[in-house]
C-alpha positions as a Markdown table, in Angstrom:
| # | Residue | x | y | z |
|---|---|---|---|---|
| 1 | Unk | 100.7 | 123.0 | 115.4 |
| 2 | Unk | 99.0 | 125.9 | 114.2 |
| 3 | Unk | 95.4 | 126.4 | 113.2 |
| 4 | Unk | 95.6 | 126.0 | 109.9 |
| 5 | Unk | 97.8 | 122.7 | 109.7 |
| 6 | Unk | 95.3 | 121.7 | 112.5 |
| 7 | Unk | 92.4 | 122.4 | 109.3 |
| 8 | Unk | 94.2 | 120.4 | 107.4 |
| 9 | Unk | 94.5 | 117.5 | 109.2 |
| 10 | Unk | 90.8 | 117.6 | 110.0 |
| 11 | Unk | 90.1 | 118.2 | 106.0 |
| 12 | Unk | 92.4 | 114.9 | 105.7 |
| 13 | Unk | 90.1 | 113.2 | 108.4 |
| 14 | Unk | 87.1 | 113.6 | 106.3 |
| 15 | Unk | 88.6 | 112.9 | 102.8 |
| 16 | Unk | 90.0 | 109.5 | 104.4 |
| 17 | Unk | 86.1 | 108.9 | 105.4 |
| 18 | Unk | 84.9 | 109.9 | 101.8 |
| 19 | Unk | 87.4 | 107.0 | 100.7 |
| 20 | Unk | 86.6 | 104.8 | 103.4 |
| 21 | Unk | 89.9 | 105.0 | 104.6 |
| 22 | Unk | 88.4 | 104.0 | 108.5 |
| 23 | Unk | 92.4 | 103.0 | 109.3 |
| 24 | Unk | 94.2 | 106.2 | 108.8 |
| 25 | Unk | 91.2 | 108.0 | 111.3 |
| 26 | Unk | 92.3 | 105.5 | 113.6 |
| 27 | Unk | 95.8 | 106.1 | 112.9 |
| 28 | Unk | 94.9 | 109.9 | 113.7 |
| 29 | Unk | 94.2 | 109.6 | 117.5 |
| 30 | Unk | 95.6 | 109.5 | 120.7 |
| 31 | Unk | 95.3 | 106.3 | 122.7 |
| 32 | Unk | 93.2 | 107.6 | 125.1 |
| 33 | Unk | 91.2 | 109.2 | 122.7 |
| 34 | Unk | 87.1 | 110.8 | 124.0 |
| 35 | Unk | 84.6 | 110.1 | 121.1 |
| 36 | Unk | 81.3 | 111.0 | 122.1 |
| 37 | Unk | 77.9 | 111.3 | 119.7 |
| 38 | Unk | 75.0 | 113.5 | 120.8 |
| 39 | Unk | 72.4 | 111.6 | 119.0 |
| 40 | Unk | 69.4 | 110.0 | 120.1 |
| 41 | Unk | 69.2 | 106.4 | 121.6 |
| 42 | Unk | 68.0 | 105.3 | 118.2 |
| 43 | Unk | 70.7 | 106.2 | 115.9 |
| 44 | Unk | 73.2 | 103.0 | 116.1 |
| 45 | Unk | 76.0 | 105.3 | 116.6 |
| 46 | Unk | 74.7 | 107.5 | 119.3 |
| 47 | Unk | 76.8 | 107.5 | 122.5 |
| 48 | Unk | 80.5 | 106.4 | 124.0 |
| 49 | Unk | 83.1 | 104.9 | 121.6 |
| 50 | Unk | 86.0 | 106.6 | 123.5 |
| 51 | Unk | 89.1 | 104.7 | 123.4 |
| 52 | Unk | 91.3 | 104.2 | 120.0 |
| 53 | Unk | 90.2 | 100.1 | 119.9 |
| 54 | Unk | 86.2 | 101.7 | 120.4 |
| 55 | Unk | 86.5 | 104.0 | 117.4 |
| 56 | Unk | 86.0 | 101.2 | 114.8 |
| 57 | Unk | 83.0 | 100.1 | 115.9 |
| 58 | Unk | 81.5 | 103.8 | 115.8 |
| 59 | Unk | 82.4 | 103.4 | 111.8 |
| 60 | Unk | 80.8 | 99.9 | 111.8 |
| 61 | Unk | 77.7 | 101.1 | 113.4 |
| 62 | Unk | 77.3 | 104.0 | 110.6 |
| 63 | Unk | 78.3 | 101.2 | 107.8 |
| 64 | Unk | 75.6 | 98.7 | 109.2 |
| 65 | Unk | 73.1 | 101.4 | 109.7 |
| 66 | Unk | 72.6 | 102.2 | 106.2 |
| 67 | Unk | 73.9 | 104.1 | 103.4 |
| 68 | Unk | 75.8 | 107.6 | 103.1 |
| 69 | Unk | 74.6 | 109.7 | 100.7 |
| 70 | Unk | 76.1 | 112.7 | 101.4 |
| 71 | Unk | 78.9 | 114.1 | 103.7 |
| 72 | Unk | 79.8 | 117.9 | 103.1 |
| 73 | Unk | 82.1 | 119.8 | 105.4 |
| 74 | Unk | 81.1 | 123.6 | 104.6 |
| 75 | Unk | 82.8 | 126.0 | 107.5 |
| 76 | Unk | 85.5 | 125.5 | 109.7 |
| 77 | Unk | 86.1 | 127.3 | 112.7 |
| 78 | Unk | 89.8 | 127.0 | 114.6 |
| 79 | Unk | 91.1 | 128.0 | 117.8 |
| 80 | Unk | 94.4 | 127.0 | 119.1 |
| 81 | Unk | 94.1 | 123.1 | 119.2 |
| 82 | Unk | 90.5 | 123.3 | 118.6 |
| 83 | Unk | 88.9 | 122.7 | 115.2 |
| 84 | Unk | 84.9 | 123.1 | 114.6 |
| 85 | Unk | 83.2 | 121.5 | 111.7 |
| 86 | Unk | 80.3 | 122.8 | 110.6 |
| 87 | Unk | 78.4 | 120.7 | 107.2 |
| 88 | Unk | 75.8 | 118.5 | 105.8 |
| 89 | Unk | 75.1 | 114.5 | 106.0 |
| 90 | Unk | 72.6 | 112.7 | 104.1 |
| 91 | Unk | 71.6 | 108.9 | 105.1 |
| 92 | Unk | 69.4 | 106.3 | 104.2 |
| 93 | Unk | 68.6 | 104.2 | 107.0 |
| 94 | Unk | 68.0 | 100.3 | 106.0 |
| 95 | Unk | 65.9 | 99.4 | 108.7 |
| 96 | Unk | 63.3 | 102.2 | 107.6 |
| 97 | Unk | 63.8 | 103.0 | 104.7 |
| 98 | Unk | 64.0 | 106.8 | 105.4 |
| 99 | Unk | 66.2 | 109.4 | 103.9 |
| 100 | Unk | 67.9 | 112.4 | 105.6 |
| 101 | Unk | 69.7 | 115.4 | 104.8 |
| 102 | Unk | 71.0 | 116.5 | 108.1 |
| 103 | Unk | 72.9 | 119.7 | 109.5 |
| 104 | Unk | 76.1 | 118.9 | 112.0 |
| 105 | Unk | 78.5 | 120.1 | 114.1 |
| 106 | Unk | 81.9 | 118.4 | 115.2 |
| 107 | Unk | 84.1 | 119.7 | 118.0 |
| 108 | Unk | 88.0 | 118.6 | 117.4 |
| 109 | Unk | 90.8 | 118.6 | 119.6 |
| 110 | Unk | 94.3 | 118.1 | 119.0 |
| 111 | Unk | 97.3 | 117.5 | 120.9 |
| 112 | Unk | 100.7 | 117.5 | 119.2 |
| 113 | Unk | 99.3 | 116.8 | 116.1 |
| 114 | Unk | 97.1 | 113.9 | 117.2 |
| 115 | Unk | 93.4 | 113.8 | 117.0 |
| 116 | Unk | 92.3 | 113.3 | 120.9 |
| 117 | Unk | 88.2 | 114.5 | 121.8 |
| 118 | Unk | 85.5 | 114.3 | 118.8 |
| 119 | Unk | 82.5 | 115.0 | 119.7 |
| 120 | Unk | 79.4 | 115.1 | 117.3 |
| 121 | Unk | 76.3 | 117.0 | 117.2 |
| 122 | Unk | 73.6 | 116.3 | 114.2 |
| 123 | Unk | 69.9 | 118.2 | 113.7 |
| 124 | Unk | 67.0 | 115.8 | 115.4 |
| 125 | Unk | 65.8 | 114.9 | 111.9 |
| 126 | Unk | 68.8 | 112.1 | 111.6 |
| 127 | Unk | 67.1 | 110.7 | 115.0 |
| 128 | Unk | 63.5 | 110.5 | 113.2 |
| 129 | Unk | 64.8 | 109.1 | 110.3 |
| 130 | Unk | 65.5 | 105.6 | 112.5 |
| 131 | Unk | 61.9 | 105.7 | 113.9 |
């Protein structure tokens, strides 16, 4: 596929979050699929949820964590099967009570049109905001 088609099916990723649509991410990925969170040990969502059946419960965590307030995609960056997100995510965490406005950044990479390594990178502030 080529860069751009590969933008778009990122862009479609994120609108099918927006929506809540957690079934056609899943639908998106390879089996074997790595999705890995750089976050700290308190965000609920931090770590390992590599494998397609592990993927839900990364969009559980997030839903049981608290509220999204915003999500904004703002820059993408391709190369060959490669897609990076840059953007902005506000959350309010139920436990604490704290709101954020975070930056991000979210490495994608296709094969054959499929979704197969996500990894995700957000300022420290989202970490503080669980404490």
């Amino acid at each position: 596929m080529s860069e751009k088609e590969n933008v778009a099916r990122i862009v479609k990723v994120y609108e099918a979050f927006g929506r809540g649509d957690i079934p056609y991410i899943i639908e998106q990925l390879t089996g074997d699929v790595r999705w890995f969170t750089h976050n700290g040990p308190e965000v609920p969502w931090s770590g390992d949820f590599s494998g397609k059946a592990n993927v839900p419960k990364f969009f559980g965590a997030i839903a049981g964590a608290g509220e999204v307030t915003a999500f904004t995609p703002k820059e993408f960056v391709a190369q060959g099967d490669t897609v990076v997100s840059l953007g902005e995510f506000g959350f309010k965490v139920k436990a604490t009570g704290k709101s954020t406005l975070t930056s991000w950044v979210f490495i994608w990479k296709l094969r054959e049109g499929q979704i197969y390594s996500y990894e995700q990178f957000h300022d420290p502030k989202l970490d503080t905001s669980f404490r």
